[in-house]
N, CA and C atoms of all chains as a GROMACS GRO file, in nm:
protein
  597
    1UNK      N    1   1.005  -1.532   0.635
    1UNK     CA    2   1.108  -1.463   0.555
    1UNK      C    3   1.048  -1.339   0.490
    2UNK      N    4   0.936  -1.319   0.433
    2UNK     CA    5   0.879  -1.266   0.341
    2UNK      C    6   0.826  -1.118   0.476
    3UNK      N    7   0.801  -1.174   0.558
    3UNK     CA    8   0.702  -1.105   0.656
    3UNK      C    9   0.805  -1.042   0.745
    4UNK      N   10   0.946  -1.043   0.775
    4UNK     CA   11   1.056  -0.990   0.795
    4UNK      C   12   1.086  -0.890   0.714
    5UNK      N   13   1.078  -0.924   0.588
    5UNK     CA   14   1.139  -0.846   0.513
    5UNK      C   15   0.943  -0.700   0.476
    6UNK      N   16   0.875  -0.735   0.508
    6UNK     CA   17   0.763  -0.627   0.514
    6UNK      C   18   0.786  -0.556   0.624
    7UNK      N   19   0.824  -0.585   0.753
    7UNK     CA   20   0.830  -0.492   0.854
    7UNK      C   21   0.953  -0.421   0.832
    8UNK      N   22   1.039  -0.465   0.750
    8UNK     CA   23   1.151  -0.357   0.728
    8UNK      C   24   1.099  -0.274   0.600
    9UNK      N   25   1.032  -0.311   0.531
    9UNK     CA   26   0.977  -0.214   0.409
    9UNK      C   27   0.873  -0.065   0.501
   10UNK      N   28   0.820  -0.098   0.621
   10UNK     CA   29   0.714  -0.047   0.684
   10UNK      C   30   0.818   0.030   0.763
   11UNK      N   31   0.910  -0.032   0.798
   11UNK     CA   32   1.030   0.060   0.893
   11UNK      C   33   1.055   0.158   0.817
   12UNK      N   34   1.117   0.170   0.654
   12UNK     CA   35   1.170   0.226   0.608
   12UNK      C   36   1.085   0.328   0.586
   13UNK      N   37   0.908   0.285   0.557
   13UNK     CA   38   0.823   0.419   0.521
   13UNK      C   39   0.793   0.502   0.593
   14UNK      N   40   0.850   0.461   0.758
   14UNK     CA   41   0.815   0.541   0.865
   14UNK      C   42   0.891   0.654   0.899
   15UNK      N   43   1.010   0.581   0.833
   15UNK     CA   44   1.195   0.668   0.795
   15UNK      C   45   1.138   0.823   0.715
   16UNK      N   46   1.039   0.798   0.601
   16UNK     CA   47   1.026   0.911   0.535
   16UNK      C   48   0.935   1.014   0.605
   17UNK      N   49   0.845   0.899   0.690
   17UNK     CA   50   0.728   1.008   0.717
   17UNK      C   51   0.808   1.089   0.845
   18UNK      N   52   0.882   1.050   0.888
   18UNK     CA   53   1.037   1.138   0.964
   18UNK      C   54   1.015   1.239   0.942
   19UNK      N   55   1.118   1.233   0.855
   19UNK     CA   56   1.164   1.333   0.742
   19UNK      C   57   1.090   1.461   0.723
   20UNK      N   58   0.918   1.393   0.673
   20UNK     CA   59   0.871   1.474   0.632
   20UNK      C   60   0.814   1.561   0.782
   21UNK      N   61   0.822   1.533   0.914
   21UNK     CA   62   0.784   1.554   1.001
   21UNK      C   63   0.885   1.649   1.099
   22UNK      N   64   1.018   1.645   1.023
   22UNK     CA   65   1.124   1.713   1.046
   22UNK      C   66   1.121   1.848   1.012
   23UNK      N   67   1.048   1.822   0.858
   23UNK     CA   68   1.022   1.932   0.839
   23UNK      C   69   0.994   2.098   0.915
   24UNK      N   70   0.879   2.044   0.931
   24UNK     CA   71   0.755   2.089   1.016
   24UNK      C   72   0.870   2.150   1.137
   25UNK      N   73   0.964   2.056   1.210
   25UNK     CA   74   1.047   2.071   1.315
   25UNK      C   75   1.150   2.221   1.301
   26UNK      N   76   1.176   2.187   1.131
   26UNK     CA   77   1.249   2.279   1.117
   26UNK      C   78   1.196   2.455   1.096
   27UNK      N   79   1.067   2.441   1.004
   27UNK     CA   80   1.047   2.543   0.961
   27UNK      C   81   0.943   2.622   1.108
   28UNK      N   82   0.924   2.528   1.176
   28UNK     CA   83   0.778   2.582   1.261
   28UNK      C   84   0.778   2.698   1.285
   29UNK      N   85   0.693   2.810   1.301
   29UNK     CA   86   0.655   2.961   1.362
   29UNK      C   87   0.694   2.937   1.497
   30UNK      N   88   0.650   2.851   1.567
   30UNK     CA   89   0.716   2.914   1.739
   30UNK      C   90   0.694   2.811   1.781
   31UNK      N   91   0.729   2.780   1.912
   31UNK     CA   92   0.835   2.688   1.963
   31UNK      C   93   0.683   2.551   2.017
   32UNK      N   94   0.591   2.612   2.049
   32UNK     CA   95   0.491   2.515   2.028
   32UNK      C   96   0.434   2.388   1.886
   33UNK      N   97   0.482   2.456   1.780
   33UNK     CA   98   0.491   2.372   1.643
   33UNK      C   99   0.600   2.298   1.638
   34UNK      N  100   0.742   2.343   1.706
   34UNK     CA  101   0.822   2.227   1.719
   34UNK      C  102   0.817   2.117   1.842
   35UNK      N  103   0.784   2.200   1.934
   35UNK     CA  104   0.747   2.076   2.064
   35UNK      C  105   0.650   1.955   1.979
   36UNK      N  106   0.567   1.988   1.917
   36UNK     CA  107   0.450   1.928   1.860
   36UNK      C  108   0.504   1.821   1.729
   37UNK      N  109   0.566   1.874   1.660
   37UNK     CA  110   0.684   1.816   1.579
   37UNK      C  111   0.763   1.658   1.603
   38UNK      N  112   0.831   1.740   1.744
   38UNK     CA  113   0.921   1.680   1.777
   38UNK      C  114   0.836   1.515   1.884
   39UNK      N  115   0.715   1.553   1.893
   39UNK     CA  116   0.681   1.480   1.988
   39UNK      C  117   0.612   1.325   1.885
   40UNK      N  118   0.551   1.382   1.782
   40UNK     CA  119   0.517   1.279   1.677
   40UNK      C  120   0.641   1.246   1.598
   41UNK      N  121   0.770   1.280   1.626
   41UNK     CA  122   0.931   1.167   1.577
   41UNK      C  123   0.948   1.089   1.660
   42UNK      N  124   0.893   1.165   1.808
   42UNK     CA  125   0.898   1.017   1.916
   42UNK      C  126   0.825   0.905   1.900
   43UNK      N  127   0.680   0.936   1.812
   43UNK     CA  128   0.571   0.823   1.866
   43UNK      C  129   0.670   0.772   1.723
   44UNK      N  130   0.679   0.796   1.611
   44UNK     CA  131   0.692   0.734   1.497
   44UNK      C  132   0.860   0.641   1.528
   45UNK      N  133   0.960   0.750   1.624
   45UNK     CA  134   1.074   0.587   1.621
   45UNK      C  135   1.017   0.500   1.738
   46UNK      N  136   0.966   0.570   1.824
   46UNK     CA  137   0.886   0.390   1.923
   46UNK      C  138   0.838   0.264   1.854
   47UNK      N  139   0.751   0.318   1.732
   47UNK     CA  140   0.676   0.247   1.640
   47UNK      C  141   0.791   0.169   1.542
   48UNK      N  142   0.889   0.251   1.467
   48UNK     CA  143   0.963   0.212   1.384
   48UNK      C  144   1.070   0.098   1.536
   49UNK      N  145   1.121   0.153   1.600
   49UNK     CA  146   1.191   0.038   1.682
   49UNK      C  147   1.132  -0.130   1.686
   50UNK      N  148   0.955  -0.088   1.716
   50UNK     CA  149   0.936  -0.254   1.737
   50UNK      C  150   0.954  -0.231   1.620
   51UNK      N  151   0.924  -0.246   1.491
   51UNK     CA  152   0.916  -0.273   1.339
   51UNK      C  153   1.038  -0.366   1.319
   52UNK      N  154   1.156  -0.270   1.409
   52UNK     CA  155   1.243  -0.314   1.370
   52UNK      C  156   1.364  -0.452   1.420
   53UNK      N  157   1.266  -0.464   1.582
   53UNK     CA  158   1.292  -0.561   1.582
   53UNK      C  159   1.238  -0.676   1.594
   54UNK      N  160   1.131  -0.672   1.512
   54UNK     CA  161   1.060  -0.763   1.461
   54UNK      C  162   1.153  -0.835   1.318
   55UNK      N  163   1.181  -0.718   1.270
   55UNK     CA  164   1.202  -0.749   1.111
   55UNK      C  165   1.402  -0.826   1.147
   56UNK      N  166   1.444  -0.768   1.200
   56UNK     CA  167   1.571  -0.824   1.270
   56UNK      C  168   1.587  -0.950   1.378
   57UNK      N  169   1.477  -0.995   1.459
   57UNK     CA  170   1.445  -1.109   1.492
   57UNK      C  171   1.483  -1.083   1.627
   58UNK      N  172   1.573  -0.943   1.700
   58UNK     CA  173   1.586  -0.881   1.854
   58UNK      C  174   1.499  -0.829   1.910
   59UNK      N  175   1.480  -0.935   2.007
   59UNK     CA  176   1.385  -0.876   2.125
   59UNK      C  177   1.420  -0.712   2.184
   60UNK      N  178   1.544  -0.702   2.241
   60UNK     CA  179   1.616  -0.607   2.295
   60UNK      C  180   1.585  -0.485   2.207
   61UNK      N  181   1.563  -0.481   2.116
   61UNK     CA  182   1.474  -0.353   2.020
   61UNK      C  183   1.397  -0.310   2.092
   62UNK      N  184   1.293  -0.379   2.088
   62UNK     CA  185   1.165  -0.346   2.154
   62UNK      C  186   1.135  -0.290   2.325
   63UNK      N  187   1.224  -0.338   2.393
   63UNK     CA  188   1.304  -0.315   2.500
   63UNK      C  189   1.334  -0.147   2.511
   64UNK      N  190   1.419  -0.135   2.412
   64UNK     CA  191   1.464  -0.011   2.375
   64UNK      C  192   1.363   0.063   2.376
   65UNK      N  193   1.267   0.036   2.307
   65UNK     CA  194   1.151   0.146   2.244
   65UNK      C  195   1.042   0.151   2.356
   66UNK      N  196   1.020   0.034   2.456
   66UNK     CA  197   0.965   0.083   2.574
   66UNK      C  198   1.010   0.151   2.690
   67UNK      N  199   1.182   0.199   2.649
   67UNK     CA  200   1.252   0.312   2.780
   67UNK      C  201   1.252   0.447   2.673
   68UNK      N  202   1.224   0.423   2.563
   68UNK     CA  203   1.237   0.588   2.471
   68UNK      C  204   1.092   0.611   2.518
   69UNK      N  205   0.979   0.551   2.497
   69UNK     CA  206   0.877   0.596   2.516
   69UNK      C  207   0.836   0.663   2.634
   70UNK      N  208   0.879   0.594   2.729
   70UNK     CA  209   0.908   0.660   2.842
   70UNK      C  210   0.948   0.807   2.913
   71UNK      N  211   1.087   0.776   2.856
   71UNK     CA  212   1.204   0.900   2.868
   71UNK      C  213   1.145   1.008   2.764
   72UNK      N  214   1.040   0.948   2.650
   72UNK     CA  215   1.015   1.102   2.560
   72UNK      C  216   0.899   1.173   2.579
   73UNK      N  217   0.803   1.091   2.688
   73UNK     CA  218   0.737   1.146   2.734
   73UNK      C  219   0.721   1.220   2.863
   74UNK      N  220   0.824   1.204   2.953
   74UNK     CA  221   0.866   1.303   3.051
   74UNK      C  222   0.904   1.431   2.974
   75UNK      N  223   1.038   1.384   2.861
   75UNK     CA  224   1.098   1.511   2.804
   75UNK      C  225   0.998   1.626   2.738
   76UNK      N  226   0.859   1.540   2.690
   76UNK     CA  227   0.731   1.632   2.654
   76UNK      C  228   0.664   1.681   2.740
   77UNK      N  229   0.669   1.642   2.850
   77UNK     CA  230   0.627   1.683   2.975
   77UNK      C  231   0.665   1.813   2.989
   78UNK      N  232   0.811   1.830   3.010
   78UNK     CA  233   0.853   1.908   3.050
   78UNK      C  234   0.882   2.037   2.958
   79UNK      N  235   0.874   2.009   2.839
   79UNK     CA  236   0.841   2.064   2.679
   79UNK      C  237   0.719   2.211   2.706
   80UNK      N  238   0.612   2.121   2.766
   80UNK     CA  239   0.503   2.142   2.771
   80UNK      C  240   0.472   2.294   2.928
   81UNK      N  241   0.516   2.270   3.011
   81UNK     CA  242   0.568   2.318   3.119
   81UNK      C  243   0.620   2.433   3.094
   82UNK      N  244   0.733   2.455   3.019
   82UNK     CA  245   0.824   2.523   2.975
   82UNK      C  246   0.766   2.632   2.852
   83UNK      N  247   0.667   2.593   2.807
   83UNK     CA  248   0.568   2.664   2.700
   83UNK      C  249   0.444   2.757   2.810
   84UNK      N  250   0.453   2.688   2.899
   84UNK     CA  251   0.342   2.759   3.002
   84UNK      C  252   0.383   2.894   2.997
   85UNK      N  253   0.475   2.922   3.059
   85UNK     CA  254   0.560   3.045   3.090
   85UNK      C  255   0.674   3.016   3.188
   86UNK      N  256   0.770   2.934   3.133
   86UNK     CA  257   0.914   2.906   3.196
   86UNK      C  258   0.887   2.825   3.311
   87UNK      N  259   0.975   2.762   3.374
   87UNK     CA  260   1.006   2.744   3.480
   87UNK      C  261   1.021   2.752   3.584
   88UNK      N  262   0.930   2.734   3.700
   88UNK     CA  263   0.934   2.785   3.819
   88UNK      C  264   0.984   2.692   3.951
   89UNK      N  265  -0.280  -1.586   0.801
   89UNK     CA  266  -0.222  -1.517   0.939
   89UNK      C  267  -0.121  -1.380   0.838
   90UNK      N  268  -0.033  -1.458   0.735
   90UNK     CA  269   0.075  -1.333   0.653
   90UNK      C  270  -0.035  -1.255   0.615
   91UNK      N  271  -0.172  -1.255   0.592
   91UNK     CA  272  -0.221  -1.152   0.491
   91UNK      C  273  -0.298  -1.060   0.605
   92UNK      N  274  -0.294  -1.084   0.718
   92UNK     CA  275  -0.364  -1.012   0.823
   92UNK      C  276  -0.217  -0.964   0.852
   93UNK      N  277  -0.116  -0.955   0.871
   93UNK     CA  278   0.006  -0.863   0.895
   93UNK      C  279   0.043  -0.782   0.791
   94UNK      N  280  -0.004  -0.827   0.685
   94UNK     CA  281   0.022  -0.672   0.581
   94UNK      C  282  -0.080  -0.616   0.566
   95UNK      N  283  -0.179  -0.661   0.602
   95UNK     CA  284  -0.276  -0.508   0.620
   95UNK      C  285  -0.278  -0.453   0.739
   96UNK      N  286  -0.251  -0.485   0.812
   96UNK     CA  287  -0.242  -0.407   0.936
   96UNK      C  288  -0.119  -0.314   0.938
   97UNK      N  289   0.011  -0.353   0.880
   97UNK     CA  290   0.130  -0.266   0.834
   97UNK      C  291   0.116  -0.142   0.744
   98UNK      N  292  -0.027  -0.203   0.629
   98UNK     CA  293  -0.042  -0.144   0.502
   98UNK      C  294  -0.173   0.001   0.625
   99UNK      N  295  -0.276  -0.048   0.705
   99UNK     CA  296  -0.326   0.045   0.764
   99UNK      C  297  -0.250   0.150   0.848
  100UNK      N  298  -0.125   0.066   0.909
  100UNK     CA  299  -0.027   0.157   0.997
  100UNK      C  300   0.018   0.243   0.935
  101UNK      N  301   0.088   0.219   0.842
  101UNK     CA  302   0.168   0.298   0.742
  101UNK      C  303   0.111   0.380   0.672
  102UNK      N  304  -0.039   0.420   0.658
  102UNK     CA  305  -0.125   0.476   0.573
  102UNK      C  306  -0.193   0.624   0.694
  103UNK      N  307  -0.229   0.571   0.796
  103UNK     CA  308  -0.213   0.672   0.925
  103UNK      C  309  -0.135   0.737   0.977
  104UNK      N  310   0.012   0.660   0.944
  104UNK     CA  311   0.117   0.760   0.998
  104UNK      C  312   0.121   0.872   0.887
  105UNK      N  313   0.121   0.818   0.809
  105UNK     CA  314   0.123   0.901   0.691
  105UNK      C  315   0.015   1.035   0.676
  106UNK      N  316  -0.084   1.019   0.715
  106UNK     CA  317  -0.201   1.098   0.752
  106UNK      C  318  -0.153   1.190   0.843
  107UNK      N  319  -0.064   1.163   0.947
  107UNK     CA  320  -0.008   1.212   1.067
  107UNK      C  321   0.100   1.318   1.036
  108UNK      N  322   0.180   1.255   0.967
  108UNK     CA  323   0.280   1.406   0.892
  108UNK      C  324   0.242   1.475   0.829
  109UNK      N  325   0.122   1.420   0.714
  109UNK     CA  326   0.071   1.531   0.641
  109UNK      C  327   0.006   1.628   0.716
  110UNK      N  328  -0.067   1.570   0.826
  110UNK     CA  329  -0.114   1.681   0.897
  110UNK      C  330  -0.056   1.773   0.981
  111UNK      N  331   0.077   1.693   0.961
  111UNK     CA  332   0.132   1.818   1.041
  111UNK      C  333   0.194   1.935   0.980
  112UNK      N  334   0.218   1.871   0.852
  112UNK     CA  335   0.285   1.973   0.775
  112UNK      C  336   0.123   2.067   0.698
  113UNK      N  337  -0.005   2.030   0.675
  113UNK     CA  338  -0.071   2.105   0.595
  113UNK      C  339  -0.126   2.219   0.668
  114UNK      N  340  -0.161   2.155   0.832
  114UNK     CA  341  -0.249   2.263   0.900
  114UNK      C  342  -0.202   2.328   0.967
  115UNK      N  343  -0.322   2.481   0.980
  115UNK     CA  344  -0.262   2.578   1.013
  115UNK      C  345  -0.204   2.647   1.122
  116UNK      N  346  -0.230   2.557   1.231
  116UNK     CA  347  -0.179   2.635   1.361
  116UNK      C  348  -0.168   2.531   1.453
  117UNK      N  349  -0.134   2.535   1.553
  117UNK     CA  350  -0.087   2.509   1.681
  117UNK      C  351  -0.184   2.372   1.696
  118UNK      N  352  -0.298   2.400   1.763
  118UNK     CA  353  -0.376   2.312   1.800
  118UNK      C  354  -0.468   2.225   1.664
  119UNK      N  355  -0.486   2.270   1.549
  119UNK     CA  356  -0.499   2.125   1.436
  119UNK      C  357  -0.356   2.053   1.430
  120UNK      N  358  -0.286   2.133   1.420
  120UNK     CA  359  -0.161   2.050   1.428
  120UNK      C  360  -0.174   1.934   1.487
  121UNK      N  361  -0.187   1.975   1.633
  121UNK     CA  362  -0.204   1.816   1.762
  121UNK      C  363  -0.250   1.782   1.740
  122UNK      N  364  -0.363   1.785   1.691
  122UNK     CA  365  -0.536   1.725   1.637
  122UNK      C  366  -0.498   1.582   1.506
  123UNK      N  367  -0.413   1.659   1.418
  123UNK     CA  368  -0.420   1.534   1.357
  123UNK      C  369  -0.305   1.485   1.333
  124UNK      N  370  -0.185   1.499   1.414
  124UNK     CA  371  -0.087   1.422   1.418
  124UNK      C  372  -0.098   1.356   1.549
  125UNK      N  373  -0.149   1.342   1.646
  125UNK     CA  374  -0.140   1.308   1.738
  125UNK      C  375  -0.248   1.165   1.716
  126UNK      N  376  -0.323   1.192   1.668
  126UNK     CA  377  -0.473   1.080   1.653
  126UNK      C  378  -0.425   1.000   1.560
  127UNK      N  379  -0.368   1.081   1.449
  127UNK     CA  380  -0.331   0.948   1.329
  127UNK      C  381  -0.196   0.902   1.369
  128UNK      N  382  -0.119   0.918   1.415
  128UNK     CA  383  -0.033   0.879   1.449
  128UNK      C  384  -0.021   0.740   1.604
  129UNK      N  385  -0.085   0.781   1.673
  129UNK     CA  386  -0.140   0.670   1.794
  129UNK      C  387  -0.252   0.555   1.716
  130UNK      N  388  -0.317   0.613   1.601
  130UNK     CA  389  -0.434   0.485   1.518
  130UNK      C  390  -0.275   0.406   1.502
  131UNK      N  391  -0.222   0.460   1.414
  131UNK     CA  392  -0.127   0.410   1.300
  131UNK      C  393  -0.032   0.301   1.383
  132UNK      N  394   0.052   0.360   1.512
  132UNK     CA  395   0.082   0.275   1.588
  132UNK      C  396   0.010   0.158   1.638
  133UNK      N  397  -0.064   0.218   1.683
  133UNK     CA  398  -0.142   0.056   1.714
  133UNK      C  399  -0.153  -0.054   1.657
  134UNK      N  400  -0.182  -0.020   1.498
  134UNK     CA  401  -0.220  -0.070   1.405
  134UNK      C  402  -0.061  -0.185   1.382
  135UNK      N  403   0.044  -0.065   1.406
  135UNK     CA  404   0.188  -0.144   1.355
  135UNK      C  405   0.265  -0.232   1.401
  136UNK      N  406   0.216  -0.217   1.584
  136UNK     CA  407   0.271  -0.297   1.678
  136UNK      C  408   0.192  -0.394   1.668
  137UNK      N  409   0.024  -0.415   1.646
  137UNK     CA  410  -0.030  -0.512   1.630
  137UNK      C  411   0.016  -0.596   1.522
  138UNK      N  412   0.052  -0.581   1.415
  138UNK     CA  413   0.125  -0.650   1.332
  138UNK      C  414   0.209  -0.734   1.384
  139UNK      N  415   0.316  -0.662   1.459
  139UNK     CA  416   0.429  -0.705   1.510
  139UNK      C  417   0.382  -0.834   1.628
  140UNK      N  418   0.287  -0.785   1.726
  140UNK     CA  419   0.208  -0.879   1.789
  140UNK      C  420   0.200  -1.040   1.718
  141UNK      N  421   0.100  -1.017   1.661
  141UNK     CA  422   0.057  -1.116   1.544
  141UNK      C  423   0.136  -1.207   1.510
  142UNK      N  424   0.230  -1.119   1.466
  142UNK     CA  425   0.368  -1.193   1.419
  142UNK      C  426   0.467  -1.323   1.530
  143UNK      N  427   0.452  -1.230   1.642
  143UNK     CA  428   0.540  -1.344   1.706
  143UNK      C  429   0.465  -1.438   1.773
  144UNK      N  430   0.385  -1.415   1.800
  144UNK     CA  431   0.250  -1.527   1.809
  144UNK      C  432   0.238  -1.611   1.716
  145UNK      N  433   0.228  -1.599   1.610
  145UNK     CA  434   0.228  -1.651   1.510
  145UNK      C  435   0.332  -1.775   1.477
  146UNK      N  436   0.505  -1.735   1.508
  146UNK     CA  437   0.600  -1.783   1.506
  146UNK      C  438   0.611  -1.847   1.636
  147UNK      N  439   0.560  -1.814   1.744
  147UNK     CA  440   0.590  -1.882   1.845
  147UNK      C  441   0.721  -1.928   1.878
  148UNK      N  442   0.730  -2.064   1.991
  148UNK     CA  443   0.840  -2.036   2.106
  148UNK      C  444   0.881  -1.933   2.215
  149UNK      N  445   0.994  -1.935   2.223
  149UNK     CA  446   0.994  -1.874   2.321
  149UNK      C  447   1.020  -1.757   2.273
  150UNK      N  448   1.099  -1.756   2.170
  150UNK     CA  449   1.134  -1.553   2.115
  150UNK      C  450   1.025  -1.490   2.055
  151UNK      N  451   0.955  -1.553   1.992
  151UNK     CA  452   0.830  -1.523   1.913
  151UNK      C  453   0.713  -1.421   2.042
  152UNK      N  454   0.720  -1.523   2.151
  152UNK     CA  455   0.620  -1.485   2.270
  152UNK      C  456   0.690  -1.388   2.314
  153UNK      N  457   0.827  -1.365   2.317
  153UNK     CA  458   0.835  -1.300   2.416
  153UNK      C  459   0.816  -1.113   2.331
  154UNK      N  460   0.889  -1.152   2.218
  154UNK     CA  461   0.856  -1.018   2.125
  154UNK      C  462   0.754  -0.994   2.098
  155UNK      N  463   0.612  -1.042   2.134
  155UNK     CA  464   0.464  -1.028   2.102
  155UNK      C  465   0.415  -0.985   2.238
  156UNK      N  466   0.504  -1.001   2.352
  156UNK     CA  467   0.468  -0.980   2.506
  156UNK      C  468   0.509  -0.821   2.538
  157UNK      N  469   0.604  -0.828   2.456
  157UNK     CA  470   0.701  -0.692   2.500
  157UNK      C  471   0.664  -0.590   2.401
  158UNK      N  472   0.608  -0.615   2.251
  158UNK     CA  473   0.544  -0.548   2.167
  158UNK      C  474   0.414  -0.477   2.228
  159UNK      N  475   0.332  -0.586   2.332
  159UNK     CA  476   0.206  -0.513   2.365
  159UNK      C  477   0.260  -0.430   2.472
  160UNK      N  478   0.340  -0.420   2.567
  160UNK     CA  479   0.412  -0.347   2.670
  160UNK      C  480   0.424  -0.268   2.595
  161UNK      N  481   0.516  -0.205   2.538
  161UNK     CA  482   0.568  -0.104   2.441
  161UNK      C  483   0.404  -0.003   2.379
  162UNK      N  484   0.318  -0.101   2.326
  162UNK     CA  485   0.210  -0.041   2.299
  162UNK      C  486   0.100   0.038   2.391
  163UNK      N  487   0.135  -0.033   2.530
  163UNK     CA  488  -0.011  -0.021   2.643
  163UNK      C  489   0.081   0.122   2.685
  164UNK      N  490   0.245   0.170   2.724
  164UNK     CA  491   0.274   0.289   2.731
  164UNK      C  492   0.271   0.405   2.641
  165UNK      N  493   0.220   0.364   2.499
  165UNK     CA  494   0.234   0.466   2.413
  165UNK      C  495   0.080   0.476   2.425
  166UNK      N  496  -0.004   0.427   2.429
  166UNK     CA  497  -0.136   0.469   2.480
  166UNK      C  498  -0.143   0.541   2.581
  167UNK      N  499  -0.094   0.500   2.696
  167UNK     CA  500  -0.066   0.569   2.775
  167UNK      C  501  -0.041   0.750   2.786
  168UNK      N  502   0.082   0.763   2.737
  168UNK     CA  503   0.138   0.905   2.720
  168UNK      C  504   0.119   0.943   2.612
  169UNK      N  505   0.090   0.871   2.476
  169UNK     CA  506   0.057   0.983   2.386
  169UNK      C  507  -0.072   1.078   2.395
  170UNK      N  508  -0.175   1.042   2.457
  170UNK     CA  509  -0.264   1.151   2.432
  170UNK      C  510  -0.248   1.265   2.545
  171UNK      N  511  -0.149   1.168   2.659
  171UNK     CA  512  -0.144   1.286   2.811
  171UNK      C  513  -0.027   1.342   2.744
  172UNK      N  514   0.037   1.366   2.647
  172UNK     CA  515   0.183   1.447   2.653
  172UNK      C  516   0.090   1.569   2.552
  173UNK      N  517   0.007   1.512   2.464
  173UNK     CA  518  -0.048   1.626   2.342
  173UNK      C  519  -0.150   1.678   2.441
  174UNK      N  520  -0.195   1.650   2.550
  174UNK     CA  521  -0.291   1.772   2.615
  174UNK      C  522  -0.178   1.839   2.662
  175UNK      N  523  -0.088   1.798   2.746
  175UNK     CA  524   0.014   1.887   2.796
  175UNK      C  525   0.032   2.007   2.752
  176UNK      N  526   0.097   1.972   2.630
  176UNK     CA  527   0.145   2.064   2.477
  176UNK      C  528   0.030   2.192   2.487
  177UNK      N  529  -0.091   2.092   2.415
  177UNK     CA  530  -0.194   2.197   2.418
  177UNK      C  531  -0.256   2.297   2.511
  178UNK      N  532  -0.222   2.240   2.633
  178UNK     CA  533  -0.295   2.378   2.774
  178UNK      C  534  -0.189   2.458   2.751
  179UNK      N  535  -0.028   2.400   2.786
  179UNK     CA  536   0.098   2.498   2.767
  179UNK      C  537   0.070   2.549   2.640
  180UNK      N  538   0.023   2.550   2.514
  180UNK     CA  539   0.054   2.652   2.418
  180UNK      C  540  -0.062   2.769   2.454
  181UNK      N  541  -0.158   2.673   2.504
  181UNK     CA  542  -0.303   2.769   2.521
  181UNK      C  543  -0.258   2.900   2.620
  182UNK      N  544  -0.182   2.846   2.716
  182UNK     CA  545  -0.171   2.960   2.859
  182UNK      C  546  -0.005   3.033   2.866
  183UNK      N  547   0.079   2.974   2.747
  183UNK     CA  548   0.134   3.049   2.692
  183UNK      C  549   0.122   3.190   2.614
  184UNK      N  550  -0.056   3.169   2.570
  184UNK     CA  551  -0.064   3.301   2.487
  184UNK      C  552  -0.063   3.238   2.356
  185UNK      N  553  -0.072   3.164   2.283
  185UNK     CA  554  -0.119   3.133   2.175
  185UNK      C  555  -0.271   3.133   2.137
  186UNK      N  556  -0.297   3.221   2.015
  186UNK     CA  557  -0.431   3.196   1.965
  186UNK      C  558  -0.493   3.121   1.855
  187UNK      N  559  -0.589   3.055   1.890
  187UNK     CA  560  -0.621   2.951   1.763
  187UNK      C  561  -0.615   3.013   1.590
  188UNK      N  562  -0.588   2.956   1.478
  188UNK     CA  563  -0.600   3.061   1.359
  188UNK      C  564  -0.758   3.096   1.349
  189UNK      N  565  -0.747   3.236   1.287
  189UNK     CA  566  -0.847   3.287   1.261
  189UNK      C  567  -0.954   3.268   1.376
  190UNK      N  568  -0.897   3.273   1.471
  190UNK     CA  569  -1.029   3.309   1.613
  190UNK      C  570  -1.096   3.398   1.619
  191UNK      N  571  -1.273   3.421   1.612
  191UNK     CA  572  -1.294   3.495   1.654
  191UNK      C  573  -1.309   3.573   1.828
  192UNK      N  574  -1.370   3.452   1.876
  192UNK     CA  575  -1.438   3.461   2.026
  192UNK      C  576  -1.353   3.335   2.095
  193UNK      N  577  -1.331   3.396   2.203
  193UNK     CA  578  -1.252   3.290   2.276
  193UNK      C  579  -1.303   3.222   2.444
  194UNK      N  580  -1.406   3.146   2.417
  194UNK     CA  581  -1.478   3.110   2.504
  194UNK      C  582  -1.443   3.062   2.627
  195UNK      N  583  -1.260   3.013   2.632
  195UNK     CA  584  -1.217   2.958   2.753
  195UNK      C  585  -1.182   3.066   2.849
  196UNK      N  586  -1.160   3.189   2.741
  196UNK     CA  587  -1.078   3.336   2.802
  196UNK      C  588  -1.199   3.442   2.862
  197UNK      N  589  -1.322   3.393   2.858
  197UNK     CA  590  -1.436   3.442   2.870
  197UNK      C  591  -1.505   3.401   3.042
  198UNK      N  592  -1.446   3.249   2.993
  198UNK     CA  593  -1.536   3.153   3.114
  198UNK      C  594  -1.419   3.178   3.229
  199UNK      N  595  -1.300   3.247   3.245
  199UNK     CA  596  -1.243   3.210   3.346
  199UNK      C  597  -1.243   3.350   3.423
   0.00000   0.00000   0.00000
């Protein structure tokens, strides 16, 4: 009970460090500080997903957070590519 | 077993944390990756292992299977997090980005 309710306290602190990582998303100088941004909101909701379904008692969470991890690392892939000098 | 899952939450949560700050304090492009990328993959590890722990801990069959699928989830973020932040980093490098305050640029030298 107690240890449910910590992984949702740990979910929630991961919620801020978001936030504060959004930041960064928003204000960045050029488009490499937001790729970069945007790529540590991915690792942090993969992380916050199991948290969360740990703390909720659903497997299918976690599930979830091993096809985002996935899918957000192609999308950085291609992030990355695209910073080279466009698309060819 | 509970007091080995809150420190491992209390270490996760203390790295991620390391991880935004660094992204928000430093100055350019590549510290950026440097220390959001490292504290942020410690910090995970650290959080899913918790989560691990945990259903092991509780056992049966949901317990195992969320401690099975927790380390899955973990062995791909090992995986791609450090290959997506080199990505980033050659593309910002051969984009034309320069490190702050560079003097000499030894990769632009050697090629």
């Amino acid at each position: 009970m107690i240890a449910e309710l910590s992984f949702g306290v740990a979910a929630a602190v991961l919620l801020a460090f978001m936030c504060v990582s959004m930041l960064r998303l928003a204000i960045g100088p050029t488009a490499a500080d937001r790729a970069v941004a945007l790529d540590t909101i991915n690792t942090l909701v993969v992380t916050t997903m199991v948290l969360l379904g740990a703390a909720f008692g659903q497997v299918i969470y976690v599930d979830v957070a091993i096809v985002y991890a996935l899918l957000s690392f192609v999308g950085t892939l291609y992030i990355a590519r695209y910073l080279e000098g466009g698309l060819k | 077993m509970n007091v080995l899952i809150y420190v491992f939450l209390a270490i996760g949560a203390v790295f991620n944390g390391l991880g935004a700050i660094a992204l928000i304090r430093f100055p350019d492009v590549y510290t950026r990756i440097h220390g959001a990328t490292k504290c942020t993959t410690f910090g995970s590890i650290f959080s899913i292992l918790a989560v691990v722990i945990y259903g092991f801990a509780r056992g049966g069959g949901q317990g195992g299977t969320l401690a099975v699928h927790a380390l899955i989830a973990l062995l791909f973020l090992l995986l791609t997090n450090p290959t997506g932040s080199h990505a980033l980093a050659r593309g910002a490098y051969r984009g034309g980005i320069k490190p702050f305050r560079a003097v000499v640029d030894r990769l632009e030298e050697k090629r």
